[in-house]
BALOBA-1460 file (C-alpha; in Angstrom, 3 decimals):
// residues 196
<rec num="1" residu="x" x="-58.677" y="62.932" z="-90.089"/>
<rec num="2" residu="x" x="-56.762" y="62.495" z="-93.147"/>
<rec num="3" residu="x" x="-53.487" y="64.983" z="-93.747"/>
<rec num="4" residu="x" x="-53.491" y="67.433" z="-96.352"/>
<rec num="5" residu="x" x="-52.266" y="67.033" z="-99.609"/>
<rec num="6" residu="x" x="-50.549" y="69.487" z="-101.683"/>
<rec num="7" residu="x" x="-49.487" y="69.213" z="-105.005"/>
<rec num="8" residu="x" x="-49.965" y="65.281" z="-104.768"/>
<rec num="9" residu="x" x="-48.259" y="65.151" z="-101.412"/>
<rec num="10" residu="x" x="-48.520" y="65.158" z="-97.524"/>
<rec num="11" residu="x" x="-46.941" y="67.610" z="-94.989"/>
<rec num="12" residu="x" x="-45.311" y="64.432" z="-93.140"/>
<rec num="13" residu="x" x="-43.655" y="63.373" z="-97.087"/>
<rec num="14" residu="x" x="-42.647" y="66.519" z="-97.732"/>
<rec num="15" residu="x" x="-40.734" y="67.121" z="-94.696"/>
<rec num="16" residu="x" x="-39.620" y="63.940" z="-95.175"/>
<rec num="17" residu="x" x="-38.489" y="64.439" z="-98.582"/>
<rec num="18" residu="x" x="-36.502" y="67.783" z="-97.193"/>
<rec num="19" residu="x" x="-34.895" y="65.923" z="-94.645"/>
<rec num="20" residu="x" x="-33.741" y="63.375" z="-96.932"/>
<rec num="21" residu="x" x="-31.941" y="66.324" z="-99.073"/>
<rec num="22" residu="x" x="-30.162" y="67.682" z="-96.290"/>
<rec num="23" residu="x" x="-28.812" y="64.243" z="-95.154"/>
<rec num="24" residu="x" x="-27.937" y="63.911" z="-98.708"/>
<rec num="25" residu="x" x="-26.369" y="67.518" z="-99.048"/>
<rec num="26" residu="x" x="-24.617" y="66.766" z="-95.989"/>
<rec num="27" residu="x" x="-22.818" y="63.842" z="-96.854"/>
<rec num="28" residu="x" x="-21.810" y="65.273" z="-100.049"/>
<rec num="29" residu="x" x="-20.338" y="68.378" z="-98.330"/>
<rec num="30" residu="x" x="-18.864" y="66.215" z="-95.668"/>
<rec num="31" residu="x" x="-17.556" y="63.366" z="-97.850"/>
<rec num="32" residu="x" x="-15.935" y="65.455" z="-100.684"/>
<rec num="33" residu="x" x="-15.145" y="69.252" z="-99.059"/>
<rec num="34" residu="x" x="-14.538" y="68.441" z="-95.369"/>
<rec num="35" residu="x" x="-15.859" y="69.465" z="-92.228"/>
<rec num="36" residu="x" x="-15.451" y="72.875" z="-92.679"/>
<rec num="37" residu="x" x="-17.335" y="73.161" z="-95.432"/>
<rec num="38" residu="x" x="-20.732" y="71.765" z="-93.740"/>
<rec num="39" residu="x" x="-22.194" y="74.956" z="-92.809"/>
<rec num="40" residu="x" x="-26.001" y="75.575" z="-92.406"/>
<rec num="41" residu="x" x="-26.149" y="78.428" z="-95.349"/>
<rec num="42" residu="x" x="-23.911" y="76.108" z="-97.354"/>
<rec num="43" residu="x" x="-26.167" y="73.349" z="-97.240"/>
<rec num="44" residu="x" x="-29.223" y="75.556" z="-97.421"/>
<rec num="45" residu="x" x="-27.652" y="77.435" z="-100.283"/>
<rec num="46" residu="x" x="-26.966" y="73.629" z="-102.233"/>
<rec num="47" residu="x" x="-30.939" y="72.818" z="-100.986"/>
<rec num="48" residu="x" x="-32.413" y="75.910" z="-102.618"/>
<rec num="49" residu="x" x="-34.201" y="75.496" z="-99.099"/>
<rec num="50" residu="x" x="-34.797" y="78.599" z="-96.563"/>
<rec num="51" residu="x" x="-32.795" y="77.916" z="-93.149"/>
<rec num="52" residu="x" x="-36.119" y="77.394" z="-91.528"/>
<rec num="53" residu="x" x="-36.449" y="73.769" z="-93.499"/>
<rec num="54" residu="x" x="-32.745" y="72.937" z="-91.803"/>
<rec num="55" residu="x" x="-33.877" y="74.248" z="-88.553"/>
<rec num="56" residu="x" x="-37.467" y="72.409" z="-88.929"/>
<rec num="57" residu="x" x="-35.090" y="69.070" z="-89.086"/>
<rec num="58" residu="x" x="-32.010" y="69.950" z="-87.022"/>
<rec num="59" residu="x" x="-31.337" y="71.715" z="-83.983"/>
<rec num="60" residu="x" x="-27.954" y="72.893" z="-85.607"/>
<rec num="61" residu="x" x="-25.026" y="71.984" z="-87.923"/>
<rec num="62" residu="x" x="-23.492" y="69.691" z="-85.669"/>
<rec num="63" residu="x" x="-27.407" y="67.602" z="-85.326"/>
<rec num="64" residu="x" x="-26.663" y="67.323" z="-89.403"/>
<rec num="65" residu="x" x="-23.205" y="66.336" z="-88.997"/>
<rec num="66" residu="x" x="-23.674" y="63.778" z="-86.481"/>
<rec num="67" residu="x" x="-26.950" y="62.506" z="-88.061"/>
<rec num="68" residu="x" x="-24.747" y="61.417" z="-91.669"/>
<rec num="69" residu="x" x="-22.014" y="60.181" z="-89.730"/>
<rec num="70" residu="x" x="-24.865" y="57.456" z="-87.958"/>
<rec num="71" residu="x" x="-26.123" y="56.714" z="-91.461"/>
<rec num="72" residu="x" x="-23.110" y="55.858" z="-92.865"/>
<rec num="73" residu="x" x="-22.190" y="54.275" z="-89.769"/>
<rec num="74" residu="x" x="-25.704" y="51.869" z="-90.404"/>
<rec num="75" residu="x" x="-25.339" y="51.290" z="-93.486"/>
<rec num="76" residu="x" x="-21.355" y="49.522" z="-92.923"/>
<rec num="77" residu="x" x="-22.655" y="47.819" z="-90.510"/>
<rec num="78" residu="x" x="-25.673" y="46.297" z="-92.137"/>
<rec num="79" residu="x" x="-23.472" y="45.618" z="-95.131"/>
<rec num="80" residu="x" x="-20.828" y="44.232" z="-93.180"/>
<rec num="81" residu="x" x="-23.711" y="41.782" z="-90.798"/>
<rec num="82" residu="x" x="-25.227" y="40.953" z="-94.414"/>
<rec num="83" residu="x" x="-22.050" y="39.663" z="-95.726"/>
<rec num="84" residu="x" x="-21.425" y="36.867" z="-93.581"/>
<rec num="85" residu="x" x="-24.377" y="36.075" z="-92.327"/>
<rec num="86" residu="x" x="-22.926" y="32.315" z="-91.684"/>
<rec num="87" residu="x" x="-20.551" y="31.975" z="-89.389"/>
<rec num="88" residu="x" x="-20.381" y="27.840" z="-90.376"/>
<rec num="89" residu="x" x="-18.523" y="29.464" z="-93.344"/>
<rec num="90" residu="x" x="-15.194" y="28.361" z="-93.919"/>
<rec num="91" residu="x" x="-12.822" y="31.770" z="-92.174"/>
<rec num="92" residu="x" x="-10.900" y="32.996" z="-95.280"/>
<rec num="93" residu="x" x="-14.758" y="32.918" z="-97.167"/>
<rec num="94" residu="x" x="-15.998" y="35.218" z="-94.727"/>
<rec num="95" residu="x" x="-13.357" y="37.373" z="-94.149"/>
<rec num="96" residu="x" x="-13.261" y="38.086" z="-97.999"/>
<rec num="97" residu="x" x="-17.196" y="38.758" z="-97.945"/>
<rec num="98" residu="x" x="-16.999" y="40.572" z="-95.281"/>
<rec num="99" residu="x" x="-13.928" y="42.994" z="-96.821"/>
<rec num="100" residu="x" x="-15.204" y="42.890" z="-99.879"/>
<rec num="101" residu="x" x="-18.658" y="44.519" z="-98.622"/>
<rec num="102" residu="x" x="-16.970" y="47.159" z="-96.310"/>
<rec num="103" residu="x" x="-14.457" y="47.758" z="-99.113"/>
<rec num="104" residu="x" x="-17.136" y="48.353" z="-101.325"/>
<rec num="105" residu="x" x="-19.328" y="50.632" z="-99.755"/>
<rec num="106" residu="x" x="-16.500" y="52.905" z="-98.532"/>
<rec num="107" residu="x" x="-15.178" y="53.191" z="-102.246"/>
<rec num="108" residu="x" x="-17.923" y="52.749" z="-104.546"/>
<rec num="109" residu="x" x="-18.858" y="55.834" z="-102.548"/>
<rec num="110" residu="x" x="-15.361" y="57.570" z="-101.551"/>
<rec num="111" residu="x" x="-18.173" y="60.182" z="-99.936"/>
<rec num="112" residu="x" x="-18.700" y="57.324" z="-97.281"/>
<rec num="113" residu="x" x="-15.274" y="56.174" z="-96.639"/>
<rec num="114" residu="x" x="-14.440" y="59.668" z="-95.986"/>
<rec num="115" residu="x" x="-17.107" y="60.459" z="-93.730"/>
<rec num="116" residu="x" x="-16.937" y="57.319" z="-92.084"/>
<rec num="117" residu="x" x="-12.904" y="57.269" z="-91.199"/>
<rec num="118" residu="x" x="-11.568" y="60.366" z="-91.587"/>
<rec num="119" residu="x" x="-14.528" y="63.406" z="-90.503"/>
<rec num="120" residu="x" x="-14.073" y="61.863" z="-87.086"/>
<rec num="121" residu="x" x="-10.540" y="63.001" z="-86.831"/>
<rec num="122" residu="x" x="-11.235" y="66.337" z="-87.925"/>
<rec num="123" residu="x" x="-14.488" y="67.836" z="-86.846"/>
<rec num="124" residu="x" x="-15.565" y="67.623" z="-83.073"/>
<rec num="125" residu="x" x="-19.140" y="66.956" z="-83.501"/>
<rec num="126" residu="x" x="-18.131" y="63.367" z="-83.913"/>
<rec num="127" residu="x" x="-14.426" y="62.561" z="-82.614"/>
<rec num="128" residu="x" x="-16.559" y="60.989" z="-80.025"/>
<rec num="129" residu="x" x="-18.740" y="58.882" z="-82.258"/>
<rec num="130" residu="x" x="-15.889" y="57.741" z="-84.054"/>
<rec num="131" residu="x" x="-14.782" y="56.231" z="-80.652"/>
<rec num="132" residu="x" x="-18.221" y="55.289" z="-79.910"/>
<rec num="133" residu="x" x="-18.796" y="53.075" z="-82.989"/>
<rec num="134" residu="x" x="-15.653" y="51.147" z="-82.644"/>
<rec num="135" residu="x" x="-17.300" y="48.566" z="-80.452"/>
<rec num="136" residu="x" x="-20.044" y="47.661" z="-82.908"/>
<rec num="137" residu="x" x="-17.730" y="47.028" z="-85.412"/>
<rec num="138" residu="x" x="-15.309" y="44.950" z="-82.760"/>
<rec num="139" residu="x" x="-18.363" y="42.884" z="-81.987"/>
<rec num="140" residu="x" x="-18.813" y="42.097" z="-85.542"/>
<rec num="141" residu="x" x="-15.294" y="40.725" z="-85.914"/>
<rec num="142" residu="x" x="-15.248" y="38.640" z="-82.605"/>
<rec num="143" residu="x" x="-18.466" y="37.076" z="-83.580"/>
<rec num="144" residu="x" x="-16.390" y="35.543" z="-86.188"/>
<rec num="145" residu="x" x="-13.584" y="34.348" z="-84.434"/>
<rec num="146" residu="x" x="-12.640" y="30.641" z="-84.066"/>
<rec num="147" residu="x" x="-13.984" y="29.061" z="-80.769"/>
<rec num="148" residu="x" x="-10.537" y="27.716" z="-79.810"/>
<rec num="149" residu="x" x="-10.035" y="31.447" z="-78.375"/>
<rec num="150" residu="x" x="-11.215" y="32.456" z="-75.202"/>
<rec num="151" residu="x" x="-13.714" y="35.245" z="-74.537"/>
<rec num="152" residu="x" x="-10.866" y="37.409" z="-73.345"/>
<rec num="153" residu="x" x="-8.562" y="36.312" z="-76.329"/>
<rec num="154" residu="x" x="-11.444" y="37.219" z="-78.638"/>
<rec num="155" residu="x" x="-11.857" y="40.792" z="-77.634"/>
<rec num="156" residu="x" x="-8.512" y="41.442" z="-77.371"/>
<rec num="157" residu="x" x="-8.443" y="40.107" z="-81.445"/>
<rec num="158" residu="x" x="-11.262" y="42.441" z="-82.156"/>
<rec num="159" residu="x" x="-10.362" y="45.747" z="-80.992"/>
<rec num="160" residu="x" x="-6.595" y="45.295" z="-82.812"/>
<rec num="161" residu="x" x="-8.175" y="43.768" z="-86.065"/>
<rec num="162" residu="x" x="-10.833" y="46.820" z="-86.377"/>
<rec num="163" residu="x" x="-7.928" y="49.447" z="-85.313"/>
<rec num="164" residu="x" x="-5.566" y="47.755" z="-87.810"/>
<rec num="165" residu="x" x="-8.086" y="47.966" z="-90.745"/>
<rec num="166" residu="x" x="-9.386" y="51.831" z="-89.982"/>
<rec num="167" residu="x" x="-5.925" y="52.612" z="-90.136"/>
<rec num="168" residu="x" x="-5.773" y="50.752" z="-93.496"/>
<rec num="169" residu="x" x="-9.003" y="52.137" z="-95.091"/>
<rec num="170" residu="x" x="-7.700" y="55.112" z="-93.532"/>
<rec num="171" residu="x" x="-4.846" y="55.517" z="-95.479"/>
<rec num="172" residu="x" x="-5.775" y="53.966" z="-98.598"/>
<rec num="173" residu="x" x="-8.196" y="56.814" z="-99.017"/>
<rec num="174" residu="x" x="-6.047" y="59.176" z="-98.249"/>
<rec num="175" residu="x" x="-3.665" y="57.624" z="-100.914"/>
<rec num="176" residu="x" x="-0.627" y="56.390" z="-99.497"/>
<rec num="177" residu="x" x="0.085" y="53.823" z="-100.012"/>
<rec num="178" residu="x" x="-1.084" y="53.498" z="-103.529"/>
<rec num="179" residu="x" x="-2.369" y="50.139" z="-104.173"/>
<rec num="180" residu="x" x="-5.450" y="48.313" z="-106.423"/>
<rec num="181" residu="x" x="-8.515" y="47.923" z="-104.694"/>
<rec num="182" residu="x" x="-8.104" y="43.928" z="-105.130"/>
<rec num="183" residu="x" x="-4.440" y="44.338" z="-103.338"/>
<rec num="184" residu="x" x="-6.285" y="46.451" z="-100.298"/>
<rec num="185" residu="x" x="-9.014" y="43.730" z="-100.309"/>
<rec num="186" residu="x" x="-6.328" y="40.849" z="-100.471"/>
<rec num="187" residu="x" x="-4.525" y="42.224" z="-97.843"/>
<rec num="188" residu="x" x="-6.995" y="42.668" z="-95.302"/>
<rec num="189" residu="x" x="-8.305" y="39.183" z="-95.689"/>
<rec num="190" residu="x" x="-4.823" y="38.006" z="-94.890"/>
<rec num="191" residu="x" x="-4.823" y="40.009" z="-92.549"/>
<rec num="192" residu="x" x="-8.430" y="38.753" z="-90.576"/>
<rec num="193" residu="x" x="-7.666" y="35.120" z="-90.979"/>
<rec num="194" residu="x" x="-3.967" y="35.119" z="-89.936"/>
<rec num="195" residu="x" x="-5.502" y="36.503" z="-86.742"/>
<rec num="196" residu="x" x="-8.330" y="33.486" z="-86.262"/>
């Protein structure tokens, strides 16, 4: 049996469509305000929704929080897979696509850099995610080391290239130090190939 439509639209899209807001409302809140500012009536209140639409999507504020953090989380790593999808590649090549992509997504949207590197420090919901994630994005980098280096060697490489760079993205958007974007990108490809 077919669903419903009203006004044009299914249940299913519509709920959809409200979901979608609330991510959105979310990572606006999150990215430009703070933690402390992601509160279910604030987002609610920004929605023009009742609380029952948040509570029809997410068990609580923390489900919301967590749930942007992963999509932001996604979407760097997709755009940082995407960029060097060739490993063949001469090194300094992919290290600059690979920058370049991260570098853009986190400040084309300063929303996502913020959410992404510095709402794990301060709200709980996801100082464990933060930690989580690094992995992933260590097993991007090692995938792109030399083969000269050992398996050991490689991880080792990994984990203090990705903490090195958080803590630069880190402080970049935080401002200090102050710097161009092409002198943070410049940097950080020095950076990955003096290390392979």
């Amino acid at each position: 049996m077919a669903e419903k439509t009203w006004a044009g639209t299914t249940l299913s899209d519509r709920r959809a469509a409200r979901r979608a807001q609330l991510l959105d409302l979310g990572l606006d809140l999150l990215g430009t305000a703070g933690s402390a500012a992601v509160t279910v009536r604030a987002v609610c209140r920004q929605a023009r929704l009742t609380e029952r639409y948040f509570y029809e999507n997410f068990a609580d504020r923390e489900e919301l929080v967590v749930a942007v953090y992963e999509q932001v989380a996604a979407e760097a790593h997709r755009a940082l897979a995407d960029a060097v999808p060739d490993s063949r590649r001469d090194p300094a090549e992919r290290a600059e696509a690979a920058v370049t992509a991260f570098v853009g997504l986190m400040l084309d949207d300063p929303r996502k850099g913020r959410v992404l590197l510095l709402a794990p420090i301060t709200d709980p919901a996801l100082s464990a995610r933060g930690v989580a994630l690094l992995p992933a994005f260590a097993g991007l980098v090692r995938e792109q080391l030399p083969e000269r280096m050992d398996a050991l060697e490689k991880q080792l490489t990994a984990i203090g290239l990705v903490g090195a760079l958080t803590h630069l993205f880190t402080a970049y958007l935080s401002g200090t130090p102050e710097m161009s974007r092409e002198r943070l990108v410049e940097h950080c490809v020095r950076l990955l190939v003096r290390s392979s």
